[in-house]
C-alpha positions in Angstrom: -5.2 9.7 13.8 -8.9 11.0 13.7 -10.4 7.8 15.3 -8.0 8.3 18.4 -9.4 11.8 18.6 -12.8 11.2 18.1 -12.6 8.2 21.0 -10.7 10.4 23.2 -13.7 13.1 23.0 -16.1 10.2 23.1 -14.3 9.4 26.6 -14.4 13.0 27.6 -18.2 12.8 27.2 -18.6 15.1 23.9 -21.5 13.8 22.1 -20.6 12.5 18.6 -21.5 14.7 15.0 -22.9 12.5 12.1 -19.3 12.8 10.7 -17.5 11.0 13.5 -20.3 8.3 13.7 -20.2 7.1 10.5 -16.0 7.5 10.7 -16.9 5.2 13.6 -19.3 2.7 11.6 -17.1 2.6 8.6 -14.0 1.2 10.4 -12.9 -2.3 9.0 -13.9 -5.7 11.6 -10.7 -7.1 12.7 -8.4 -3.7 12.2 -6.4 -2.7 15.4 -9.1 0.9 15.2 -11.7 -2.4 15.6 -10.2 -3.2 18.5 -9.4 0.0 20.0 -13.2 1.1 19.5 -14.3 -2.3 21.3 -11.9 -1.8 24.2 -12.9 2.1 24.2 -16.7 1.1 24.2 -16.3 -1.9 27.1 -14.2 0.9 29.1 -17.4 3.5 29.5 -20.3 0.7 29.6 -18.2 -0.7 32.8 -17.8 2.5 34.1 -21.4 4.0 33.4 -23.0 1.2 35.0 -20.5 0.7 38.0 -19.3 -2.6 36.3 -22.5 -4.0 36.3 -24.8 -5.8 34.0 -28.2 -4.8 33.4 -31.3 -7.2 34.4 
């Protein structure tokens, strides 16, 4: 599936193309992708900022 690829390079720290952005942008609220992308997203901002919130 291309969304599972473009998350998994996401998560290896390859900076997204236009293409895979709006891929990203375009994929339906409440679809299990949704939900993959939100748990994808929470994953790196906890691990970039050492589970942390900013002040």
């Amino acid at each position: 599936m291309q969304i599972d690829k473009i998350l998994d390079s996401a998560q290896q720290g390859k900076l997204l193309d236009k293409k895979e952005a709006i891929v990203l942008l375009n994929i339906k609220k409440g679809s299990a992708e949704f939900y993959k992308l939100l748990s994808v997203a929470n994953y790196m901002t906890r691990s970039e900022f050492n589970n942390k919130g900013l002040a």
